[in-house]
C-alpha positions in Angstrom: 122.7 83.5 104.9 123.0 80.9 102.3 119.6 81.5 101.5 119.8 85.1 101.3 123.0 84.7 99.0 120.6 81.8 96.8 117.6 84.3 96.4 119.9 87.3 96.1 122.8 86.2 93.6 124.0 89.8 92.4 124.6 90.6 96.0 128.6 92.1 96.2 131.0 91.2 98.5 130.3 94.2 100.4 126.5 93.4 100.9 127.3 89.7 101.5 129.5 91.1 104.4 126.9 93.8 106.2 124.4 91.3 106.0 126.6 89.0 107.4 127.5 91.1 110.6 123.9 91.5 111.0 123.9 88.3 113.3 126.6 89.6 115.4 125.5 93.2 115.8 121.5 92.1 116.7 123.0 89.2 119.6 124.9 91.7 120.9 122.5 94.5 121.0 119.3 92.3 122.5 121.6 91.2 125.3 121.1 94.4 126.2 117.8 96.0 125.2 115.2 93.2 123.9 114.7 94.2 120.3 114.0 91.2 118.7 111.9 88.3 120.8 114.4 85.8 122.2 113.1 83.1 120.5 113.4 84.6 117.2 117.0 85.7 117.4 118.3 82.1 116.4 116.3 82.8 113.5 117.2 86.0 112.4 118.0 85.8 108.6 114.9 83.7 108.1 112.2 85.7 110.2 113.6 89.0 110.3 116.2 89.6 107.0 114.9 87.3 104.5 111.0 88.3 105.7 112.1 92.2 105.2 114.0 91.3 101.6 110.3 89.7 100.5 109.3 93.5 99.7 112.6 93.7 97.2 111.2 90.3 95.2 107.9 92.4 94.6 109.3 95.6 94.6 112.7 96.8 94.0 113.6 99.8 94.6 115.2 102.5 92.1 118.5 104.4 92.3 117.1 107.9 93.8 114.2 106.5 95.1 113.2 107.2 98.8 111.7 105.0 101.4 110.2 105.5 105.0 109.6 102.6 107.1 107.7 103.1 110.0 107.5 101.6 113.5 110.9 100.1 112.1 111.5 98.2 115.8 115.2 97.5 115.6 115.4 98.5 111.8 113.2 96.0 110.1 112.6 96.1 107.3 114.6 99.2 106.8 118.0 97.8 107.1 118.2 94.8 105.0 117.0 96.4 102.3 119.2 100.0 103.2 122.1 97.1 102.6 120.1 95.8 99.5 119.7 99.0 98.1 122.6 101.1 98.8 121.4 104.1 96.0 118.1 104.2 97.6 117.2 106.5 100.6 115.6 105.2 103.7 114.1 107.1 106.4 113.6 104.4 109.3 111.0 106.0 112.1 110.0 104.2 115.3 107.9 106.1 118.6 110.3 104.0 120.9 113.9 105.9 121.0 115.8 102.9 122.3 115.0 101.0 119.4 116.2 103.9 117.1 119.5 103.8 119.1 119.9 100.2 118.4 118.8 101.2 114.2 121.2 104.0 114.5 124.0 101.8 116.0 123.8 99.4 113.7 123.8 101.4 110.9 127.1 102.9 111.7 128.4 99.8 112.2 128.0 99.0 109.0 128.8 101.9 107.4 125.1 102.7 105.6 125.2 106.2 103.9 121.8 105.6 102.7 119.8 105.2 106.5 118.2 108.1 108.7 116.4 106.9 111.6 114.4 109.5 113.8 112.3 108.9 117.1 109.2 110.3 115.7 105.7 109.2 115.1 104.4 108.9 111.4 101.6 111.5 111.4 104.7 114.4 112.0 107.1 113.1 109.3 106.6 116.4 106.7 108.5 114.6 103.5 106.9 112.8 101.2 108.0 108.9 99.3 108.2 107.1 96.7 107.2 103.8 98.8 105.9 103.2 103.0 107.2 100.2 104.1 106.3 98.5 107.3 106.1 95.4 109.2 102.5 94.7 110.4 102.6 97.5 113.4 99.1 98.3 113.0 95.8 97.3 110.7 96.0 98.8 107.6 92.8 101.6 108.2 95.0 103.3 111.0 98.2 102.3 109.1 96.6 103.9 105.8 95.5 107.3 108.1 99.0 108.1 109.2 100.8 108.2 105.9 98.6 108.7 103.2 99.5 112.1 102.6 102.8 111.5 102.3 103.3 109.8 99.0 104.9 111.5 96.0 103.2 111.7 92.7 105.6 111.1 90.1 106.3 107.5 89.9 109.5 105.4 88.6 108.7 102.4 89.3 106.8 99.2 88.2 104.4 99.4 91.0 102.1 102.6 91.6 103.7 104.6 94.4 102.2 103.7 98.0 102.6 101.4 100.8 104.1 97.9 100.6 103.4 96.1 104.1 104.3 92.6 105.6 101.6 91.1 107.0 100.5 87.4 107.7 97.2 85.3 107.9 94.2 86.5 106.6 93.5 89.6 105.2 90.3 89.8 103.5 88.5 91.7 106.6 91.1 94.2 107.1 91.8 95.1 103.4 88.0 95.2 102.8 87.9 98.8 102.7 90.9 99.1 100.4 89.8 97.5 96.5 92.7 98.8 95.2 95.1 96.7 97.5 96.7 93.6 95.9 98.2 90.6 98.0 101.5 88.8 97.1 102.3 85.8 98.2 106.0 85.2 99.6 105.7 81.3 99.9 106.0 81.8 95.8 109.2 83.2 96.8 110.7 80.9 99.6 110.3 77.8 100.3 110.8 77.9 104.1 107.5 76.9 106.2 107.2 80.4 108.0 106.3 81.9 104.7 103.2 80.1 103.7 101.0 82.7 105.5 103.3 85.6 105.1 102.2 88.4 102.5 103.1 91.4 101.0 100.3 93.8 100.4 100.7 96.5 98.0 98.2 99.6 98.5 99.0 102.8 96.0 98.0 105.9 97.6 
């Protein structure tokens, strides 16, 4: 959290506090259903939060803007950034509906106005975004196949419309049929040692 609070210093007291409860809500909920790997939940704010804020240091988002993150697992990265971005829409999709439970639980208990999450698979979604955001579910061809008709023209922000994707190691294989794709690294972000490989790839559609 400190970290979060360092990187993020115009958070309010209201963010500070859902992000907060984050640690409390996610223990609670993998005791029961296994949504985040058990050797990850001691490190939830660095490899789940912070890792999911790394798209709002290339990226952020517009008041109005709206956002569909699919194969969001237990709401990553749609939910730190929901909390980040409280005037921004998000549309959290996973194919597994226990893990939307947990994304709709935990959304409640925060109180986001700003989440919808839907046990459906990407190629039926019929609305189209300003941004797809996801956390390396796939390779980006098949990644690239379900959503690319699903992006909205007009843009309003700095980047072209399109997807924004965490991903680590090396890319150059995967992304070798996409020129237009650009690579940003989060290590020139944060400093902790699980970033040095961790990337955000930015592909407009």
């Amino acid at each position: 959290m400190e970290e979060i609070i360092k990187q993020f210093p115009n958070l309010t007291p209201v963010q500070i506090k859902q992000l907060q409860q984050l640690e409390h809500l996610y223990q609670d909920w993998n005791s029961k259903i296994n949504v985040i790997s058990r050797k990850d939940i001691d490190q939830l704010y660095t490899k789940h939060v912070l890792h999911s804020l790394g798209i709002a240091k290339i990226q952020p988002f517009a008041h109005g803007a709206s956002v569909l993150d699919v194969g969001t697992g237990g709401g990553f990265p749609g939910i730190p950034l929901a909390i980040l971005f409280p005037e921004t829409r998000f549309y959290l999709i996973d194919v597994i509906g226990k893990k939307i439970n947990v994304v709709k639980a935990v959304s409640e208990a925060l109180g986001l106005q700003n989440v919808k999450a839907e046990q459906i698979r990407a190629e039926l979604v019929k609305e189209n975004f300003d941004f797809i955001v996801s956390r390396a579910v796939t390779n980006m061809p098949d990644f690239v196949s379900w959503v690319q008709n699903k992006i909205k023209k007009q843009a309003k922000h700095h980047l072209s419309n399109g997807i924004l994707y965490l991903k680590g190691g090396d890319l150059s294989q995967e992304l070798a049929p996409f020129p237009k794709a650009t690579l940003f690294e989060l290590s020139h972000h944060f400093s902790d040692p699980f970033f040095e490989t961790k990337k955000v790839v930015h592909l407009p559609l």
